[in-house]
ZAROGU-183077 format. One record per residue: x, y, z of N, C-alpha, C in turn. Coordinates in steps of 0.2 Angstrom, whole numbers, plus 5000, padded with zeros to 4 digits. Each point is the difference from the previous one (the first is absolute). Example, Ala and Ser with C-alpha at 12.3 -4.5 7.8 and 13.67 -1.06 7.14 Angstrom:
! residues 2
506649725039499650065000500450065000 499850054996500450065001499650055003 
***
This chain:
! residues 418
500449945000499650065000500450065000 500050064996500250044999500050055008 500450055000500250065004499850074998 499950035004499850075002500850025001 500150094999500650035002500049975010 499550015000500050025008500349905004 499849954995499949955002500949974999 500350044996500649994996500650025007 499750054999500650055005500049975008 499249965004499849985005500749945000 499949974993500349924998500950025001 500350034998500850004999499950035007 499850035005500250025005499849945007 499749974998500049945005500149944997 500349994995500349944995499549945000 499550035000499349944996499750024998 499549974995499550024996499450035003 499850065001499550055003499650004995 499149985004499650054993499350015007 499650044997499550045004499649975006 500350025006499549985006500349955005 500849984997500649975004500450045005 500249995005500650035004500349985000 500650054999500549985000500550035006 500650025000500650025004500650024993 500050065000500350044994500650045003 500550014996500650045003499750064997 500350055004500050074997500850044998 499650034994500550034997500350085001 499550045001499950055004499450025005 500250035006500050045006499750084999 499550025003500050084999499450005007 500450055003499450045005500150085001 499350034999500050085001499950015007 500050095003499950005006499550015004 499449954995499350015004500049945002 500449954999500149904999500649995006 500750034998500549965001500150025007 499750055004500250005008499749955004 499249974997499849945002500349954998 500549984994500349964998500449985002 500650035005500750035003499549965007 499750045004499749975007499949924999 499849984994499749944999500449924999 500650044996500749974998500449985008 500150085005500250005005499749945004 499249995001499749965005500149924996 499950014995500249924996500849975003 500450035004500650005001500650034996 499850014993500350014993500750045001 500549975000500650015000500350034993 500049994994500349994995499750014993 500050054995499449984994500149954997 499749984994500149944997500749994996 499850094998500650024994499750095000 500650035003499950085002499950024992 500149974996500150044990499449984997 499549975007499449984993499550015005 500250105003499450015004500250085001 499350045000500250075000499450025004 500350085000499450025008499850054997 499450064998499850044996499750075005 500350055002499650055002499950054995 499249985000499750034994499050025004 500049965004499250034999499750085005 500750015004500050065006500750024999 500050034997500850034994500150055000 500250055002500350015008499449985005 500150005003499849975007499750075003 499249985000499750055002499950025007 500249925004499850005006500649995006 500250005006500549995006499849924999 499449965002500149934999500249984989 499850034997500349964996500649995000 500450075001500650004999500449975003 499649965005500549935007499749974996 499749964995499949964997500649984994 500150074995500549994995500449995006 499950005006500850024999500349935004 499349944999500049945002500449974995 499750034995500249964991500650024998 500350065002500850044999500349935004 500050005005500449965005499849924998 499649995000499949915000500450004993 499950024992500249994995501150025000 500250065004500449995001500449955005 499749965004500449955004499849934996 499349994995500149944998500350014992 500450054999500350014995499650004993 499450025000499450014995500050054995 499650024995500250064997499150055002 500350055003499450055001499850074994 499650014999500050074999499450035002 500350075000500050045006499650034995 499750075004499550084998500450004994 499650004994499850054996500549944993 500049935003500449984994499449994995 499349975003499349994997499649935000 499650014999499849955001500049924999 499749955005500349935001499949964992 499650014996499649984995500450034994 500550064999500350014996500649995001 500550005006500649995002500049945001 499649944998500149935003500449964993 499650034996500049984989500550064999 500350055001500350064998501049955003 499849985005500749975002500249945000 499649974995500149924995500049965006 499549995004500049955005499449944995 499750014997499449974998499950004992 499849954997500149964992499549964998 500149984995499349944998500549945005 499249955002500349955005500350035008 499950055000500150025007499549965005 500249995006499249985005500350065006 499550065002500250085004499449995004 499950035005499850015007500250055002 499450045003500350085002499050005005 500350045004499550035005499950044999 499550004995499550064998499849974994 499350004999499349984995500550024993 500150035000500050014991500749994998 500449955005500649974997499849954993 499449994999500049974992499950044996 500550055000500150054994500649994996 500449945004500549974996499749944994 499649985002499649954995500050034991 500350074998500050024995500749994997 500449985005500849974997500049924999 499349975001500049944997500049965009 500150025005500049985007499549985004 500149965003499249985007500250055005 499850045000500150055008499450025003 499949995006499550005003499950065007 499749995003500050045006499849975006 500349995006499949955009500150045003 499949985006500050065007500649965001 500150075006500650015003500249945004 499649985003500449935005500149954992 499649984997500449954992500650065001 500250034998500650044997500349975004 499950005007500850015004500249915001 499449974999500249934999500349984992 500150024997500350004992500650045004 500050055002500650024999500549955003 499749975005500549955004500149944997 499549964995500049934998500050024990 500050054999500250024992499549954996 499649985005499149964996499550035001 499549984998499150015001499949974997 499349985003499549954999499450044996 499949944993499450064997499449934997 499650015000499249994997500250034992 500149954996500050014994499250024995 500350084999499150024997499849974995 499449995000499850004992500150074994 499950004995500450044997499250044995 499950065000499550024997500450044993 499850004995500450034995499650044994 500250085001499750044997500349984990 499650024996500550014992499650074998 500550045000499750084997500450004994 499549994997499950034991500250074999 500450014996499950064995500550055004 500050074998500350045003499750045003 500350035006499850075005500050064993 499350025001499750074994500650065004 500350054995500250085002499550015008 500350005004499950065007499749935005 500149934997499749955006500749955001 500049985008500850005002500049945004 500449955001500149975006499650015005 499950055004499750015005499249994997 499850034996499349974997499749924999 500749994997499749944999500049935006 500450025006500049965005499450015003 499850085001499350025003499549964998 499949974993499550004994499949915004 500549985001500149935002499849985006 500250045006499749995006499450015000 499650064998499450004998499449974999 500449954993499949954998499749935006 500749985002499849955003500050025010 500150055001499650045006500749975006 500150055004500450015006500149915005 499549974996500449935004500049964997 500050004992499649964995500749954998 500750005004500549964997500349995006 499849975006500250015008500549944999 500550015002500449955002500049964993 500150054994500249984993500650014998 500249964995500750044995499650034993 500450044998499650044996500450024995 500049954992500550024996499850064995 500150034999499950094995500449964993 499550004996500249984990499750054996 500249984994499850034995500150054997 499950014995500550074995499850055003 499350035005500250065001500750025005 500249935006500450015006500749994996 500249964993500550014998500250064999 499550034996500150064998500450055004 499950005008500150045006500650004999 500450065004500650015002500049955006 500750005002500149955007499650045006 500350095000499650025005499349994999 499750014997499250004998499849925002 500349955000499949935003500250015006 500350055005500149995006499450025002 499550064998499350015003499649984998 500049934995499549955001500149945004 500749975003499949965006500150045005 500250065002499950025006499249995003 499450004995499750025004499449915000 500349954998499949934999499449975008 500650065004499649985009499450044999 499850044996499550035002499349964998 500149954993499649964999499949945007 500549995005500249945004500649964999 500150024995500549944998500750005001 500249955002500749975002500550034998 500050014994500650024994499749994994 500150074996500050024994500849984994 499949984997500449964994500150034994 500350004999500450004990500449974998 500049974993500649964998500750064999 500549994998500650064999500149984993 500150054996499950004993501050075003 500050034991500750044999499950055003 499350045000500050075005500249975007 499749945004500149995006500849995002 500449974994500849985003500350084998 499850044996500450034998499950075005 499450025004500050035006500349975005 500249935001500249965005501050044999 500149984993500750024998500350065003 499550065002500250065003500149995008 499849945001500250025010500249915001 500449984997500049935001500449954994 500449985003500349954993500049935003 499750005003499849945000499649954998 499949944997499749974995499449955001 499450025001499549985002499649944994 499849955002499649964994499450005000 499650034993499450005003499449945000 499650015003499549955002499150014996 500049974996499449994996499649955001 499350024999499549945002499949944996 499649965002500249944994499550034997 499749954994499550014995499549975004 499949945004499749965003499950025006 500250055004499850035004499250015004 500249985006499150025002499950055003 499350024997500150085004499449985003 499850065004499650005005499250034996 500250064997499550024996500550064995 499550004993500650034995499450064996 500450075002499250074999500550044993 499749984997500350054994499750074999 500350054998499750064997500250064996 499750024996500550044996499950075003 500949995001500150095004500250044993 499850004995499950054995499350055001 499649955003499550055000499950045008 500650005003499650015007500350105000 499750035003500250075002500250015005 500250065005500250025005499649975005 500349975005499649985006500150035004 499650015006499850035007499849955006 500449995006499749985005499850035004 499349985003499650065003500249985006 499750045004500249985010499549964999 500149935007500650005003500249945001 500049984990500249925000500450004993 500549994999500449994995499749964996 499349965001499849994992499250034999 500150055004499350054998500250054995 500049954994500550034994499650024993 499850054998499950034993500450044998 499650004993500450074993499950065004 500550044998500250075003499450054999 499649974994499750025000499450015003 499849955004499449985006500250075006 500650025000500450045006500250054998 499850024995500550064996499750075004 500250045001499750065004500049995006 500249955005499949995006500850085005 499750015000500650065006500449965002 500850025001500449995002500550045005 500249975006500350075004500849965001 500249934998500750014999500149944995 500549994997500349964997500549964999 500249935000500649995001500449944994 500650035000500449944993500549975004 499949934999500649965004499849975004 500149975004500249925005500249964994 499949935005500449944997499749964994 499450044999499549994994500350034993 500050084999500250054998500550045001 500450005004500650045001500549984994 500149974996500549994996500350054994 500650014996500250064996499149994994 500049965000499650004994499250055002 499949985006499150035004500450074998 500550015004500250074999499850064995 500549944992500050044994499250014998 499649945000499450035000499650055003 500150005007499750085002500350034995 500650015002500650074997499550034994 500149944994499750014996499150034998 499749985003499250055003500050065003 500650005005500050085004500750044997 500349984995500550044997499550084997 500350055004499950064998499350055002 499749955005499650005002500049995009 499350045002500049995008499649985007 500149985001499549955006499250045001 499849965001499250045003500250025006 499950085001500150035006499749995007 499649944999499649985005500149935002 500649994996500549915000500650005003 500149965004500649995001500349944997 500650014998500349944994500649995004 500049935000500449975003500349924999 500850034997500549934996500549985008 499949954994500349955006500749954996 500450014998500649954997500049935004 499849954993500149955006500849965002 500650054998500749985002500350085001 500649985001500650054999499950034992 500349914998500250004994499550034994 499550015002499450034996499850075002 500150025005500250064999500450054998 500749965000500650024995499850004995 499949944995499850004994499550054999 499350015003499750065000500150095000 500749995002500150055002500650034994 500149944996500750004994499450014993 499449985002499750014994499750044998 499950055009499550084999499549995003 499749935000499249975003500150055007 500349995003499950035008500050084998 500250044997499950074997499550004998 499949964996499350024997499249995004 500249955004499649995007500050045005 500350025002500350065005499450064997 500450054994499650054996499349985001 499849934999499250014999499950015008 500349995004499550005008500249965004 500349944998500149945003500450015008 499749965004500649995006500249925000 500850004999500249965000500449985008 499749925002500149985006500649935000 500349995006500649954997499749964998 500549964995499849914998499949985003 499449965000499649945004499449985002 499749985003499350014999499750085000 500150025006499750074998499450005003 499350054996499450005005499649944999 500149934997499749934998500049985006 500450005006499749965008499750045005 500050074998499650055006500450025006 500749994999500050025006500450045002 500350054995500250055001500050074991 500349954997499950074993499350004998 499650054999499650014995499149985004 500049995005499449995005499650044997 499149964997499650065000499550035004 499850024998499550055009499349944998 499650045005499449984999499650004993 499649954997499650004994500350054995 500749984999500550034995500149934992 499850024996500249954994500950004996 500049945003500749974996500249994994 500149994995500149954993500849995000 500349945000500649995002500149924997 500750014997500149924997500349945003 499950005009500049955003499649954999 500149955003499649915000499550015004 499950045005499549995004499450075002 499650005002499350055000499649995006 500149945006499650005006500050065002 499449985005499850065005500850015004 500450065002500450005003500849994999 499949984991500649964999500750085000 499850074998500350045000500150045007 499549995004500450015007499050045003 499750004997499350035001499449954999 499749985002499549944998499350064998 500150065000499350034999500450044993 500549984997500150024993499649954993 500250054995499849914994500550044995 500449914999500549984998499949994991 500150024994499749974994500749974996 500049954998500749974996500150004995 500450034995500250004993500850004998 499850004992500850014998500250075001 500949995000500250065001499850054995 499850004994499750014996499350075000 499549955004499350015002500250075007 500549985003500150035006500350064998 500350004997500550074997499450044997 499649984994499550045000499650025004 499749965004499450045004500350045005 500950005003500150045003500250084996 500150004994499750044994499450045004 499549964997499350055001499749995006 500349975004499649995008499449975001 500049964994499449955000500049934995 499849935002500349944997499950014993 500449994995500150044995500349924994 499649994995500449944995500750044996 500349975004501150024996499950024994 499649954995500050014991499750085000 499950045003499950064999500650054999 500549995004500650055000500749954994 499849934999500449964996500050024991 500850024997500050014994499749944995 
***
């Protein structure tokens, strides 16, 4: 019987044949915790007795989601992760390097055939390098960190084929919206979830990180792609390392298989306060806006960037919006800043906050007041999720959001697009 990616990757890392609904006991290839995870994770390891990593080079600590440190207790927190990663000889990075979901693929830790683990939901963002990366809690983390295994329930594998090509001014972030919506905020719970077909080849490598970044949001386990020339050839910029990739069989079983042609689809909008309360821009067009944001581990990338840039080039924020960029690295806000994008972001209005999450966890940049409207290209839109539970939260492309904080109302991109 034929293999899934997810059932291949399960197989070579616990040296038997895996296929959907088996446990197994899998080595792990990468390690990651940010500093919402790893202080629980550090105490956990501690009380486990844990002496020793498994391997200090295939584990990294990420302060990214309270970047700088808004508070007296956080700061004894980083400053758990400073010290712990310095005595277990680990690799950290600190304020302002960026986020765990950019730095994790930006530092060639992660390939086709990887199996990664990180303490935080939307570690299957690596799932677009061809990898199984998922997301555990903290006490899992800190027993991997000691035993360099985990134990996994091999998913069934649900398998989207999107036909056709993304139409001028409709983007990744659309058509994941377009998807979750589709099959609704639990509809792939405890699934793997392969992304095919000529529209997702088409994609840049960034534009497939913000389709499995948001894989969890459907429920699912880990979000997949096979690695084609774009995938090695962005690999080639942070890594010379040689990864083999992993393709499903022909005979392969899937769990359920939804086809659709993203040639027809348009600008999508998540309404409050569920990421698959999802329609065309147009259903929400005119809705009042009072801030705006580009970036998290969704959207932060050079590419989200060059898009706004290019919609607010020469042009200025609605004076009733506050616009707010978020780089999801260092290294993308240097390149941003070599290409002009941060100038020309800047001139329209922008406040540019450091690399990392930014105002996507609520708990320090960009909080909104009372029954104040969002539109922001993060993964998430709950009650509370930006630090106000009496706010509403609306989800789009970088795209969609650059405009409406244009006219200070949700606004379809293909208007300001040449």
């Amino acid at each position: 019987m034929g293999q899934t990616i997810i059932e291949k990757i399960l197989s070579t890392h616990s040296s038997s044949p895996v296929y959907a609904n088996d446990i197994v006991v899998a080595g792990i290839d990468f390690i990651m915790g940010q500093d919402g995870t790893s202080p629980l994770a550090i105490k956990s390891f501690q009380e486990f007795g844990g002496e020793k990593i498994f391997d200090p080079a295939k584990v990294a600590l990420v302060i990214d989601h309270n970047a700088p440190s808004p508070l007296e207790g956080v700061s004894a927190l980083h400053k758990m992760m400073r010290d712990f990663a310095r005595e277990k000889g680990i690799r950290l990075y600190d304020v302002g390097e960026g986020v765990c979901h950019q730095l994790v693929p930006e530092s060639g830790y992660v390939g086709p055939g990887s199996l990664v683990i990180g303490a935080d939901s939307h570690t299957c963002t690596y799932g677009a390098l061809n990898a199984f990366s998922t997301g555990v809690g903290s006490t899992d983390l800190a027993a991997a960190l000691i035993s360099g295994q985990m134990w996994f329930k091999a998913p069934e594998t649900l398998k989207f084929i999107c036909h056709g090509q993304l139409p001028p001014g409709v983007y990744a972030k659309d058509l994941i919206l377009f998807l979750i919506g589709q099959v609704t905020a639990d509809g792939a719970t405890y699934m793997a979830v392969e992304f095919t077909g000529q529209a997702i080849s088409a994609l840049s490598q960034e534009a497939r990180f913000t389709i499995t970044n948001m894989a969890v949001e459907m429920g699912a386990k880990a979000g997949l792609m096979t690695a084609d020339e774009r995938t090695f050839a962005w690999l080639s910029a942070f890594t010379s390392h040689r990864f083999t990739p992993v393709n499903p069989d022909l005979d392969a079983v899937y769990a359920s298989l939804e086809e659709y042609d993203a040639g027809k689809l348009e600008p999508q909008v998540a309404r409050p306060h569920s990421v698959d309360n999802v329609c065309p821009v147009d259903e929400v067009a005119g809705t009042p806006v009072n801030q705006a944001v580009i970036g998290t581990c969704t959207n932060g990338r050079l590419e989200d960037l060059r898009i706004a840039a290019e919609i607010l080039n020469g042009r200025k924020r609605h004076e009733d919006v506050r616009l707010i960029v978020v780089p999801a690295s260092r290294r993308v806000l240097l390149e941003a800043l070599r290409e002009g994008i941060v100038e020309t972001l800047v001139k329209s209005g922008a406040a540019f906050v450091t690399p990392g999450c930014g105002p996507c966890v609520g708990t320090h940049n960009g909080v909104p007041s009372d029954g104040e409207v969002v539109i922001s290209t993060a993964n998430r839109n709950f009650k509370g999720r930006m630090g106000n539970a009496k706010a509403f939260i609306y989800l789009a492309s970088p795209a969609t959001v650059a405009a409406s904080a244009l006219t200070g109302r949700i606004t379809d991109p293909r208007e300001f697009l040449k």
